[in-house]
C-alpha positions as CSV (number, residue, x, y, z in Angstrom):
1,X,39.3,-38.6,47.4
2,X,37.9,-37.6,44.0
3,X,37.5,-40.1,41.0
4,X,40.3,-38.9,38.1
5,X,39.4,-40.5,34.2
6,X,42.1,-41.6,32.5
7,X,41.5,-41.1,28.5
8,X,42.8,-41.8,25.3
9,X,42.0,-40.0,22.5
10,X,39.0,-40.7,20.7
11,X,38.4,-43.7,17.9
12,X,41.3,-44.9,20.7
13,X,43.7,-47.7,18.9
14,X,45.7,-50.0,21.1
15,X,48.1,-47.6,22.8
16,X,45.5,-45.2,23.6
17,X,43.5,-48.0,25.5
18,X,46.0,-49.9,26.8
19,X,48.1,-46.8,27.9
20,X,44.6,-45.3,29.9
21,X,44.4,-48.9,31.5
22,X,48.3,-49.1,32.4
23,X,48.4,-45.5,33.7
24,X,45.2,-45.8,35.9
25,X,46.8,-48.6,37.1
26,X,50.0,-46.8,38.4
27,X,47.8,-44.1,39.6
28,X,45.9,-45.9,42.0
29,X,49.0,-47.8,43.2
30,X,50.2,-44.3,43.6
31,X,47.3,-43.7,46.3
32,X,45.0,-41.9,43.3
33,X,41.4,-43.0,42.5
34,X,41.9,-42.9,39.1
35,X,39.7,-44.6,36.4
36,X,40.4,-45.7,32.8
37,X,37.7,-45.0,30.4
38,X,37.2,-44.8,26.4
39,X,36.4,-42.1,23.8
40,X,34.9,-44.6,20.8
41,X,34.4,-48.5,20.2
42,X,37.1,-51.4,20.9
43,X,38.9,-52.8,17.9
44,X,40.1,-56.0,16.9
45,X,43.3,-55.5,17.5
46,X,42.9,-54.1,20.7
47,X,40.0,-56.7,21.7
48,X,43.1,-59.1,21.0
49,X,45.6,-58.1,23.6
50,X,42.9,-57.5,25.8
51,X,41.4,-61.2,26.0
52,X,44.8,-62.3,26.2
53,X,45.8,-60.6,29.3
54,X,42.7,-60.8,31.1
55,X,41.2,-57.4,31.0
56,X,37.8,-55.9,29.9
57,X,37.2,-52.8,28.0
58,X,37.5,-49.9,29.9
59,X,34.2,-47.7,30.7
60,X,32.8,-46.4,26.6
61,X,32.1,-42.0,28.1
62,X,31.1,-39.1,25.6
63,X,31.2,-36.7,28.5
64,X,33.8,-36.6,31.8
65,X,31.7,-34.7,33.9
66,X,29.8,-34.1,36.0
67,X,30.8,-37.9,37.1
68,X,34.6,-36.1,37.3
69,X,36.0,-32.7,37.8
70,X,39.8,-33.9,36.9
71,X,41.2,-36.1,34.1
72,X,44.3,-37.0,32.8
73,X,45.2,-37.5,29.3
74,X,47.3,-40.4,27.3
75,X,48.4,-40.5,23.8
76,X,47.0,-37.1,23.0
77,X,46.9,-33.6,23.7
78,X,44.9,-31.8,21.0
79,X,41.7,-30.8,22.3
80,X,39.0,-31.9,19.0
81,X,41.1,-35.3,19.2
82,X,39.6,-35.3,23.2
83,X,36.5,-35.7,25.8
84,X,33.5,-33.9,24.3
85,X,33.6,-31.5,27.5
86,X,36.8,-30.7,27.9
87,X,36.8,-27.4,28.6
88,X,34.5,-28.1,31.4
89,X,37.0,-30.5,33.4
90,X,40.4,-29.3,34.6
91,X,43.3,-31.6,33.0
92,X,45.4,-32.2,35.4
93,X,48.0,-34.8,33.7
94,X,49.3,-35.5,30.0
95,X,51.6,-38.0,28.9
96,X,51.8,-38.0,24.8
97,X,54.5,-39.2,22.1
98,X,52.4,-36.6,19.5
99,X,52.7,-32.7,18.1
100,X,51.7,-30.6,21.0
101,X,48.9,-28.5,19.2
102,X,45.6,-26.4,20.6
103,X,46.2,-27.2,23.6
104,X,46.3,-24.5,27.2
105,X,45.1,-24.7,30.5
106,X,44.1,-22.2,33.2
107,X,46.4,-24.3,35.8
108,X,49.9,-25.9,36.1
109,X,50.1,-29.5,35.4
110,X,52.0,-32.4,34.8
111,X,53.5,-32.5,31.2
112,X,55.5,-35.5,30.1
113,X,55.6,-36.0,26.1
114,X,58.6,-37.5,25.1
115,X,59.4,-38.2,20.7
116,X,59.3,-42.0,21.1
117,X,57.2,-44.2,19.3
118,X,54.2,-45.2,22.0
119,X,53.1,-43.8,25.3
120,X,53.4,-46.8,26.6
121,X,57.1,-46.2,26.4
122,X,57.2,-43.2,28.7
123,X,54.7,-45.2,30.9
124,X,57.2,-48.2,31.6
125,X,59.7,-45.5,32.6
126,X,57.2,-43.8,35.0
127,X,56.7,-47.0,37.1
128,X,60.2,-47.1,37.6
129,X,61.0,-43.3,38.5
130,X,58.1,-44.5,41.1
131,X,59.5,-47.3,42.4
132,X,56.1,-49.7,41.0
133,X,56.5,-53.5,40.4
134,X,54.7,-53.8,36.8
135,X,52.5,-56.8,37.3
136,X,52.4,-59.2,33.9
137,X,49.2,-58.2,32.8
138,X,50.2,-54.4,32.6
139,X,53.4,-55.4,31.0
140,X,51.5,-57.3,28.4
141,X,49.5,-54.4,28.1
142,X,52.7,-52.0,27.7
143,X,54.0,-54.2,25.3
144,X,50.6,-54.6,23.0
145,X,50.4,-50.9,22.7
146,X,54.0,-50.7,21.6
147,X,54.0,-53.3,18.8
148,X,50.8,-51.4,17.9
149,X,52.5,-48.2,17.4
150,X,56.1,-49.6,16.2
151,X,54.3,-52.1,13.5
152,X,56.4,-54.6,15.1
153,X,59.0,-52.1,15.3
154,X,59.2,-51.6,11.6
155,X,57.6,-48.2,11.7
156,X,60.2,-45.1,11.6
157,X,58.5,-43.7,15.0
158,X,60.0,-46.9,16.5
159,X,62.9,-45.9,18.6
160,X,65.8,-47.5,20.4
161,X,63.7,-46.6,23.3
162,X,60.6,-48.8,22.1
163,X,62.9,-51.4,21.7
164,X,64.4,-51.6,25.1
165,X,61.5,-51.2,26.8
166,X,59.4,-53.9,24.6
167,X,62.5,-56.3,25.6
168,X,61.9,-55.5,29.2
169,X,58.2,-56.0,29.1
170,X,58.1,-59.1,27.1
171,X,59.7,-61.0,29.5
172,X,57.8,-59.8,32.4
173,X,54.3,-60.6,30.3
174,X,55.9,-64.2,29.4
175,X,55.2,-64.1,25.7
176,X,57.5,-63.7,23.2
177,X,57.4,-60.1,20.9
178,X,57.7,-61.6,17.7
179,X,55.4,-64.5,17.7
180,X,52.0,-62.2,19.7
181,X,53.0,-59.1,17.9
182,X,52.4,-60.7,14.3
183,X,48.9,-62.4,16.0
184,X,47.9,-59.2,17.3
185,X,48.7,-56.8,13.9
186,X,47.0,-59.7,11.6
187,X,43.9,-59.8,13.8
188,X,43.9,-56.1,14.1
189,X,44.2,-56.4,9.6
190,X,40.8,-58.7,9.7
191,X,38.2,-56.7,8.0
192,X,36.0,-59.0,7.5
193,X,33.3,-57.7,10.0
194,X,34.1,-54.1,9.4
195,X,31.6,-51.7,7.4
196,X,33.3,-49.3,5.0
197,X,32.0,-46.7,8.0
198,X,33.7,-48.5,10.3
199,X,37.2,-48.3,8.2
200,X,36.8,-44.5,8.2
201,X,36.4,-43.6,11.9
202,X,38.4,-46.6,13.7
203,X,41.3,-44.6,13.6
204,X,40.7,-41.4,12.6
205,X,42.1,-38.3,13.7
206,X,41.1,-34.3,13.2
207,X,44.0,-32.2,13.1
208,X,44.0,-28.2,12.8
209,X,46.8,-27.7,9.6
210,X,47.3,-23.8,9.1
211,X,43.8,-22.6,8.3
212,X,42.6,-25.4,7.3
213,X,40.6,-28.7,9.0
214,X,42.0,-31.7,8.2
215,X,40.6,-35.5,9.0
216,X,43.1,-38.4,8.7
217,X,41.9,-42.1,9.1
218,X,44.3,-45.3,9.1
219,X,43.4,-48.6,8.7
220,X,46.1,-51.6,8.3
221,X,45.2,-54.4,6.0
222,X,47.1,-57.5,4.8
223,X,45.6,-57.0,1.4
224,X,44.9,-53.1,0.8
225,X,42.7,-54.2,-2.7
226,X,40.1,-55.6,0.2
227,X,39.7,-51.9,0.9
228,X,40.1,-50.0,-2.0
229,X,37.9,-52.4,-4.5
230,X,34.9,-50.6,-3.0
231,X,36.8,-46.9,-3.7
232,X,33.9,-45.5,-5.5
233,X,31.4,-46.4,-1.8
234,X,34.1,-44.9,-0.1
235,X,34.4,-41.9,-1.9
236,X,30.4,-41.0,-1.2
237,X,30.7,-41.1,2.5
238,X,34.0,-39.6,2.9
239,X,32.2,-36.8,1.1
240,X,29.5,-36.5,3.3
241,X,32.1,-36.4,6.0
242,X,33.4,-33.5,4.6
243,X,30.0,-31.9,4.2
244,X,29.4,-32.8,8.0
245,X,32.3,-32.1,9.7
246,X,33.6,-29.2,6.9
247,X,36.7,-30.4,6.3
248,X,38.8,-28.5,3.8
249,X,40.8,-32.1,2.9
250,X,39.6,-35.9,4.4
251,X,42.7,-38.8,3.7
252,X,42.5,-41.9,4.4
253,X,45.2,-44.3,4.7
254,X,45.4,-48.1,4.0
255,X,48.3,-49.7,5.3
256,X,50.2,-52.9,4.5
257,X,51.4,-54.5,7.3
258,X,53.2,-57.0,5.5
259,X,54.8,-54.8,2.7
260,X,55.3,-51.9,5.0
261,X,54.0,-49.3,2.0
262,X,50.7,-47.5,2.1
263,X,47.6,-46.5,-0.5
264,X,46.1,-43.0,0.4
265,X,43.0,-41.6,-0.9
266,X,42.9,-37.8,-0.9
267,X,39.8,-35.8,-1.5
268,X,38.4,-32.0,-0.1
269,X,38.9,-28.7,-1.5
270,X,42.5,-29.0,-0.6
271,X,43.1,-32.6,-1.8
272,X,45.8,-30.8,-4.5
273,X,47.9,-30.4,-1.7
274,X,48.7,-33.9,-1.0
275,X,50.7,-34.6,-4.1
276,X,52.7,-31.6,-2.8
277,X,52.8,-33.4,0.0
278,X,54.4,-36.4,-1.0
279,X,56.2,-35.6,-4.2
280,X,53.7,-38.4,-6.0
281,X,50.6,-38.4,-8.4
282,X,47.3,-39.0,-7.3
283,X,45.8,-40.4,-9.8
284,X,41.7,-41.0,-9.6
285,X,42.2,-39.1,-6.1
286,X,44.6,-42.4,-5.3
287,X,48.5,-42.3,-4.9
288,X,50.8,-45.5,-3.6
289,X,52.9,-44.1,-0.7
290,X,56.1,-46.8,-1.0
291,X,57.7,-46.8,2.9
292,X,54.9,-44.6,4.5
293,X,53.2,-46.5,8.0
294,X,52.9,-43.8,10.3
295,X,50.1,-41.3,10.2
296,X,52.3,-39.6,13.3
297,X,55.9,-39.0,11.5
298,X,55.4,-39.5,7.8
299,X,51.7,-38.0,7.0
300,X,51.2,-35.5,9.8
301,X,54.3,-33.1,9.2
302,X,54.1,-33.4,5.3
303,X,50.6,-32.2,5.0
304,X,50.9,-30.1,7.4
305,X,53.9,-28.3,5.7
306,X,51.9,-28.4,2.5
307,X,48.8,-26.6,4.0
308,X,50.4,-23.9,6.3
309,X,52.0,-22.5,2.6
């Protein structure tokens, strides 16, 4: 039997971790020798719910192969957002809660993306359709990647779904939802030991938008004026992102977990767009998004819209 990787995407937050670790899991219950591995560095949010549920960080991989010929995919589907190599493995699997985008493959597979708020959501579901006990450490697992996703289920992806399903696992991980969630998110907002590098590619995704390249990062904060005091340092190496990767628009998103509202800073050739986008001014490249938390539902589709006119 042939090793299978399971990967997230890559600058992987909680659900894409914790959903490659929870999947692999199943997998090998499932008579699979499938591995869970990582596309980028561990953060503190993550590093959280992984300490408290006894598990180490999965293998850090640039390339599957040639140590794989097959992988399966969580919490993504878009190929730049993937495994340097992927067009050299065959993807066999994909379970996703995103856009399906850029993405083909030269065989059948197994497609399961579902509009709820976190992977892990269609993952609880999957140990039951296979008859799988979910032991408490996976549950915990499950249920950190789903308070990730949800913002403590304040964020509109959240779904009735999520809910149910974060009910479910918090009782089989013996900790209540309310009281870890708000431990996790604020140790996930501690900047403290982050470089303004490190706010710009922890959770940052490329996205194809019409015919132009777009890079979106996120960070949450407790206090957004931590991040955006040092705008003007920020500004230099987002440019030089742009200049590296040639992006036609690079927006970065701070977001208060507390007040539920974000601050974006919007800059690129196509930076105009974004106050399309939103129906808001950016002034000094900066606009106040009041309600906006999720990069997946309320930044994705409105920029997009905004660039494919």
């Amino acid at each position: 039997m042939e090793k299978v990787y399971v990967l997230g995407h890559k600058n992987p937050d909680t659900d894409s971790i914790c959903s490659a670790i929870v999947y692999a899991h199943l997998k090998r219950e499932l008579g699979m020798d499938a591995v869970a591995v990582r596309l980028g560095d561990v953060q503190n949010e993550t590093a959280f719910a992984l300490d408290k549920f006894g598990f180490e960080a999965p293998l850090l991989i640039e390339k599957a192969s040639p140590d794989v010929k097959q992988v399966i995919l969580v919490d993504h589907n878009e190929k730049q957002q993937s495994v340097d190599d992927i067009d050299d493995v065959q993807v066999i699997e994909v379970i996703d809660h995103h856009r399906i985008a850029n993405f083909e493959t030269a065989d059948p597979l197994y497609f399961r993306a579902e509009p709820v708020g976190c992977t892990a959501t269609i993952l609880n579901k999957l140990f039951k359709e296979n008859g799988v006990e979910i032991p408490p450490n996976i549950a915990g697992m499950m249920l950190s990647a789903i308070i990730s996703d949800s913002l403590l289920f304040k964020s509109p992806t959240c779904t009735v779904q999520d809910i149910a399903a974060a009910k479910e696992l918090e009782v089989l991980a013996g900790v209540n939802s309310e009281e870890y969630g708000l431990a996790m998110l604020k140790a996930g907002a501690d900047l403290s030991d982050k470089t303004l590098e490190d706010l710009l590619t922890l959770d940052a995704k490329e996205f194809g938008m019409g015919k132009y390249k777009v890079e979106i990062a996120q960070v949450n904060a407790v206090d957004v004026n931590d991040v955006m005091s040092r705008q003007a340092e920020l500004e230099d190496l987002i440019y030089r992102k742009i200049a590296e990767k040639e992006l036609n628009l690079f927006f970065f998103v701070v977001t208060d977990i507390l007040n539920n509202d974000s601050v974006a800073l919007a800059l690129g050739a196509q930076a105009e767009k974004a106050e399309k986008a939103f129906g808001v001014p950016f002034i000094n490249n900066v606009a106040l998004l009041k309600g906006v938390v999720s990069r997946k539902k309320q930044v994705v589709p409105v920029l997009t819209e905004a660039l494919s006119e």
